[in-house]
MARGU-680500 format. One record per residue (C-alpha): residue in three letters; x, y, z. Coordinates in steps of 0.2 Angstrom, whole numbers, plus 5000, padded with zeros to 4 digits. Each point is the difference from the previous one (the first is absolute). Layout:
<pts>
AlaXYZ
...
</pts>
This chain:
<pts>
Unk522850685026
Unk498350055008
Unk498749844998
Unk498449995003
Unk498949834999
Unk498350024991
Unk498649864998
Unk499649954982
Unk498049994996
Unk499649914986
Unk498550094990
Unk499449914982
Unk498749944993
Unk500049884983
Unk498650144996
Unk501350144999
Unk501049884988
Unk498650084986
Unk500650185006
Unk500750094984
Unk501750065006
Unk500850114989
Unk501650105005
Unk499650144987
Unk498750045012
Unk501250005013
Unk499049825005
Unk501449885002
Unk499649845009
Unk500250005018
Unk500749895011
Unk498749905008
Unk500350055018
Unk500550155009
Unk500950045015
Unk499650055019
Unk501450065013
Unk500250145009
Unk501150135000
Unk500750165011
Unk499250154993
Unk501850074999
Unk500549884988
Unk498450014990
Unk500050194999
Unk501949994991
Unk499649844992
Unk498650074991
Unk500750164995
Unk498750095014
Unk501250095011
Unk500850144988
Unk498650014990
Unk499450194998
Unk498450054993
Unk499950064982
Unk499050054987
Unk498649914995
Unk500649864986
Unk499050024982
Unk498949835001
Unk500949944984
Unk501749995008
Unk499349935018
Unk500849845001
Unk499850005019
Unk498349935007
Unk499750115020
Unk499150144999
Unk500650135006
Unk500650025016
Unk499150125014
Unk501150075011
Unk498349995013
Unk499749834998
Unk501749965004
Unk500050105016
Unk498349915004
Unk500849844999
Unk501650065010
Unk499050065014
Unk498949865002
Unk501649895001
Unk500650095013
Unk498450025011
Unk498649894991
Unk498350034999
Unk499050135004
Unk501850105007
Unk500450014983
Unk498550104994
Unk499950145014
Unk500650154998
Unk500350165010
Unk499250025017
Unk499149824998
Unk501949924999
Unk500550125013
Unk498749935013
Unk500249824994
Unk500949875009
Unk500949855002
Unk498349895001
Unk499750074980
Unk501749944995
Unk499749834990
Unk501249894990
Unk500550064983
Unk500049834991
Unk500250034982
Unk499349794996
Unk499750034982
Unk501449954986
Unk500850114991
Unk500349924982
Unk501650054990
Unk500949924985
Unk501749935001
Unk500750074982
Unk501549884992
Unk501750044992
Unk499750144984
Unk498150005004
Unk499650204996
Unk498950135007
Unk499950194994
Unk501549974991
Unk501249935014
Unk500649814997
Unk500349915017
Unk501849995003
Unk500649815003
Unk500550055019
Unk498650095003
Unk498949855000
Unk499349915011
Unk500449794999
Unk498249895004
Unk500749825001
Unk499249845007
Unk500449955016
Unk500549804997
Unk500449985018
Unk498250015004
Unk498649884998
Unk498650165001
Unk500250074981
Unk500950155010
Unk501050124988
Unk501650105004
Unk500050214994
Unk501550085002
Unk500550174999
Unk501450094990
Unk501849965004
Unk500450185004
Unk498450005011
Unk500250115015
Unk498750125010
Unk500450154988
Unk500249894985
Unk499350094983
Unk499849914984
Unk501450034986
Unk498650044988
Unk498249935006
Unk499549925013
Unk499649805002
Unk498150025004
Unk498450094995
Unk498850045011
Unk498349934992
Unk498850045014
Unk500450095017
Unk501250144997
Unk499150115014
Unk500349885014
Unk501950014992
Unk500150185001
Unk499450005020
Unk501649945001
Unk501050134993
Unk501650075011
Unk499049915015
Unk501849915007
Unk499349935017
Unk498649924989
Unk501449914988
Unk499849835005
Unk498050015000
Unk499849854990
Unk498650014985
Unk499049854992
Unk500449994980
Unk499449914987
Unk501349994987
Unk499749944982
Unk501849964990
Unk500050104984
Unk498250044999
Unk499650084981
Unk499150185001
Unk498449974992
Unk499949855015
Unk500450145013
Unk498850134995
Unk498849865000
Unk500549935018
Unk499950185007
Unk497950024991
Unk499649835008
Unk500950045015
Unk499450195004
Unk498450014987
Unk499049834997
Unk499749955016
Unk498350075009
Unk500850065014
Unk499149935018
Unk498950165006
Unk500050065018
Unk498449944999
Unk500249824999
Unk501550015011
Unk498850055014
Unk498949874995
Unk501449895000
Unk500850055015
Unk498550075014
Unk501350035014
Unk500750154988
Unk498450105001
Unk500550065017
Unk502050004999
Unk501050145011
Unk501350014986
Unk498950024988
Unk498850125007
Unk501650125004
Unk500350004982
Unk498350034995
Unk499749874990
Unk498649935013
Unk498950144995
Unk500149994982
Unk499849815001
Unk498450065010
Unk499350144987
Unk500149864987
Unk499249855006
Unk498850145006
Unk499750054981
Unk499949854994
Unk498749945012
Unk499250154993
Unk500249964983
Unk499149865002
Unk498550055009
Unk499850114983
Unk500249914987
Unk499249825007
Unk498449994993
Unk499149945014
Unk500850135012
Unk498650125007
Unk501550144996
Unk500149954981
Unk500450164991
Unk499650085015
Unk501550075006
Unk500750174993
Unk501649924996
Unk500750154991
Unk499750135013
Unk498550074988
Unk499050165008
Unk498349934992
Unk499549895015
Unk498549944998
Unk500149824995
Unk501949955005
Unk499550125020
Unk501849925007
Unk501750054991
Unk501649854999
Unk500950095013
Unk498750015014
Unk499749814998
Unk501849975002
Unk500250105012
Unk498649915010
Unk500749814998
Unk501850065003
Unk499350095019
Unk499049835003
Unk500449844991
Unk501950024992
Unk500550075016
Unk501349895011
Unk499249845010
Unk500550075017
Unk499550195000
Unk499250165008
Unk499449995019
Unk499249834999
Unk501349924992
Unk498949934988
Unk500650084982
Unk499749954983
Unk499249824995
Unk501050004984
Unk501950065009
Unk501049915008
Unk501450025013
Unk501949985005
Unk499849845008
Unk499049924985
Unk498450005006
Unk498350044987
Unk499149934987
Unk501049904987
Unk498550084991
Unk500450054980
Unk499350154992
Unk498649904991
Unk499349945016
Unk500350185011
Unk499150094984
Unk498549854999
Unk499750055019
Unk499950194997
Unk499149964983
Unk498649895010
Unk499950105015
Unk499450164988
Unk499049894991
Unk499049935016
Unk499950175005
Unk499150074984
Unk498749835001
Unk499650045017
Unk499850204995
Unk498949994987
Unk498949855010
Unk499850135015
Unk499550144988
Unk498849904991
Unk499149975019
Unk499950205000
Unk501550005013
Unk501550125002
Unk500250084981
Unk499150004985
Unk500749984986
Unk500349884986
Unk501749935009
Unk501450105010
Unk500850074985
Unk498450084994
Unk500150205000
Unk498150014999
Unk499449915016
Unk500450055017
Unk501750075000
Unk501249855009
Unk501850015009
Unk500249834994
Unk500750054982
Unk501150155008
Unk502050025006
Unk499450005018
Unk498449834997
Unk501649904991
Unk501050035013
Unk499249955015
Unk499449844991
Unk501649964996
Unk500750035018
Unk498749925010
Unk500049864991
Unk501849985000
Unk499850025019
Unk498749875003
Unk500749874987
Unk501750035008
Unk499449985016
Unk499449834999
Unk501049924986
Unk501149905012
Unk498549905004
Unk499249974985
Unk500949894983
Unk500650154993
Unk501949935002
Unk499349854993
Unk499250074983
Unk501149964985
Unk499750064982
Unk501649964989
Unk500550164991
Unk501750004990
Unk499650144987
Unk500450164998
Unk498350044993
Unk498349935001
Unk498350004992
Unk498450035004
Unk499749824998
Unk501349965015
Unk499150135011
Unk498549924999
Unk500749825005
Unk500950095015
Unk498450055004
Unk499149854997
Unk501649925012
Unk499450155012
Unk498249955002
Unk500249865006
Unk500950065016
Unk499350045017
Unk501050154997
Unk498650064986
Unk498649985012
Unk500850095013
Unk500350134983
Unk498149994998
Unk499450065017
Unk501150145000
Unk499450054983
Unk498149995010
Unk500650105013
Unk500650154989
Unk498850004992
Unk498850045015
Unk501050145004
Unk499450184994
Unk501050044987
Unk499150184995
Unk500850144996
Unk499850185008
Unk499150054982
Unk498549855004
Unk498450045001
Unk499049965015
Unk501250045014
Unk499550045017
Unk501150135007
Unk500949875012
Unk500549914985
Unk500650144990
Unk501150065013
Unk500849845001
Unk500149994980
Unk500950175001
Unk501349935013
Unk500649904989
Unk500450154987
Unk501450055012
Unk501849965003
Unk499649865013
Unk498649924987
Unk500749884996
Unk500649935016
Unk498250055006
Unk499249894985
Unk501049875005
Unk499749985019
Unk498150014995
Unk500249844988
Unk500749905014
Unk498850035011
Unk498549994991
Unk500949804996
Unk500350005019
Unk498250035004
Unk499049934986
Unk500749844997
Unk499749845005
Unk501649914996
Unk501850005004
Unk500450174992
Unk499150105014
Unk501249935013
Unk501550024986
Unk499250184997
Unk500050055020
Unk501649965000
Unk500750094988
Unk499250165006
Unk501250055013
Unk501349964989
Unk499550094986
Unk499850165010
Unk502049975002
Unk500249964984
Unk499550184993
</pts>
């Protein structure tokens, strides 16, 4: 006889005394503890009836005694592959798994339980009683002092053994890991973490399987990153382009914020549904996003200066252990430093002439365009990145657990912000911007030098043209530590494009 030593965890509380347990419900008392061992995904498979199952027509909910859902064929091979190759092997396909090699190949380690019941002598499912050498025997291990159990399988067990009428086990949550398994021989002894309750009523299983699968707020990439900043710049995980989705979203969600904050300057200011009547939301979602992911989310260590993203991170574990309410404070406070300075400027008679940079009926201004957001975005990025080894941005902590936040927690991380060396630095740049001439081609009052450079930037090249122009007019017209930081970058940047 085949046994396998399991550990006995005791789980009651006198609350669950109060339970109303009722066996017409199919809510039988439990035992007050459960089961874990592990098991060869051989013996699982036959001992929970998994390897000759055949699909079949769908079961009328009334006569569903059963509590998996149904079983996909995809999922199953998902999980086989992964086994076989880990992660991101497993999701290539075609040419990308062709070109990949061994330095993609990961372990497969399936860590999470999967959790069956251990049916007794003449319980019944679907009709089928459990024959008495069917079952499996769970005794008390009396010759040790660790409250360890005995299971043992069926007399007649053996590798092809099939139940006489049922099988000994039900499969409460886990089935597709099971069905990786299927007709797999080399991968027999592959040994799978179970959690097995003894004689677990129904109602109870369908119940574990909600809280197990459905209840639980399931932790968002998101917060993972947050969590863990060494994964924003993962080989692995880029290859399975998980990296760039990670990216896109914290992108979004920066965006997001900026407007719906109150006190953003971009509050309900962005076109956020790709709306064609521009003129009070000028900037759509996408080309927001699509600015933070080319300069802020990109990895710590990238493009030809090696200075990348201030919000990635890298293989080796390097970046900010920064959390997404301090990296969107940054970006929200940066913009709103900008529009202050702006407006002061305009007030003087200086650059533009409008109410603020998202007016439509002053001087028309890149700022509030694709191409203005952009190279904000970038050279900021660049600058911040540049010198954030030498200021405390490693230092600044703002304790963030949540999957959500407030506007109230946006303004207390910025609160935390302003009191920083970091903000002043912040402020400066915010000045310098704004000193820069911002006009459009369609402004009024160009001389013909300037409109010729106003046009440059129309073309394919503008953008990269805007922004070598930004840098320099920081090289040359300030005063402080970004000029040197700015003539620095310049050479680089003309690499970078």
């Amino acid at each position: 006889m085949t046994v396998r030593r399991a550990l006995r965890v005791n789980q009651w509380l006198p609350e669950w005394d109060r339970i109303q347990f009722d066996s017409a419900k199919r809510q039988d008392r439990p035992e007050p503890w459960f089961l874990l061992l592990s098991v060869p995904a051989r013996d699982l498979r036959r001992l929970a009836d998994v390897a000759k199952r055949q699909s079949s027509p769908l079961i009328p909910g009334s006569a569903e005694t059963g509590i998996q859902r149904g079983l996909q064929s995809s999922r199953a091979e998902e999980i086989s592959r992964y086994v076989r190759t880990g992660y991101p092997m497993s999701s290539l396909r075609g040419a990308r798994l062709k070109m990949a090699d061994d330095a993609l190949r990961k372990p497969g380690w399936l860590a999470s339980s999967i959790i069956v019941n251990i049916l007794l002598p003449g319980e019944q499912r679907d009709g089928r009683i459990l024959h008495p050498e069917d079952a499996i025997v769970v005794e008390e291990d009396t010759s040790d002092a660790f409250g360890s159990y005995k299971v043992s399988y069926p007399d007649s067990w053996s590798a092809d053994w099939d139940p006489l009428v049922r099988a000994p086990m039900e499969v409460i949550d886990g089935q597709h890991r099971l069905w990786a398994f299927t007709g797999d021989e080399e991968y027999d002894n592959f040994e799978l973490p179970v959690v097995a309750f003894v004689n677990l009523d129904l109602a109870w299983q369908a119940y574990l399987f909600w809280t197990v699968n459905i209840k639980p707020k399931r932790i968002s990439p998101s917060l993972a990153y947050d969590l863990y900043p060494l994964l924003r710049e993962q080989e692995w995980l880029e290859a399975g382009e998980g990296l760039s989705v990670y990216r896109e979203t914290r992108a979004q969600e920066i965006v997001e914020v900026l407007y719906s904050f109150p006190e953003s300057p971009w509050y309900s200011r962005v076109n956020m549904l790709g709306d064609s009547n521009r003129s009070v939301a000028p900037v759509t979602q996408a080309g927001f996003v699509r600015s933070l992911t080319s300069s802020y989310v990109r990895a710590w260590n990238s493009g030809a200066s090696g200075l990348g993203g201030l919000f990635g991170g890298s293989e080796e574990g390097s970046g900010l252990n920064w959390n997404r309410l301090q990296q969107t404070s940054l970006i929200v406070e940066l913009w709103t430093l900008l529009a202050t300075q702006i407006a002061a400027r305009r007030l003087e008679g200086a650059v533009s002439r409008g109410e603020d940079f998202f007016s439509p009926d002053g001087q028309p201004s890149l700022v509030p365009t694709d191409q203005g957001i952009r190279c904000v975005m970038q050279v900021s990025n660049d600058l911040l990145r540049s010198i954030a080894n030498s200021l405390e941005f490693f230092d600044w902590e703002f304790g963030f657990a949540e999957e959500a936040f407030e506007a109230a927690d946006v303004r207390a991380c910025l609160d935390s912000l302003r009191q920083l060396e970091l903000h002043a630095i912040l402020d400066n740049l915010a000045e310098v911007l704004s000193r820069f001439d911002w006009r459009t081609l369609k402004a009024a009052g160009l001389t013909d030098t300037q409109r010729d450079l106003k046009s440059a930037y129309r073309g394919s090249g503008g953008y990269a043209l805007l922004r070598r122009h930004v840098l320099e007019h920081i090289a040359t017209d300030s005063n402080t530590r970004l000029a040197n930081e700015a003539s620095r970058l310049l050479p680089a940047r003309a690499d970078d494009e």
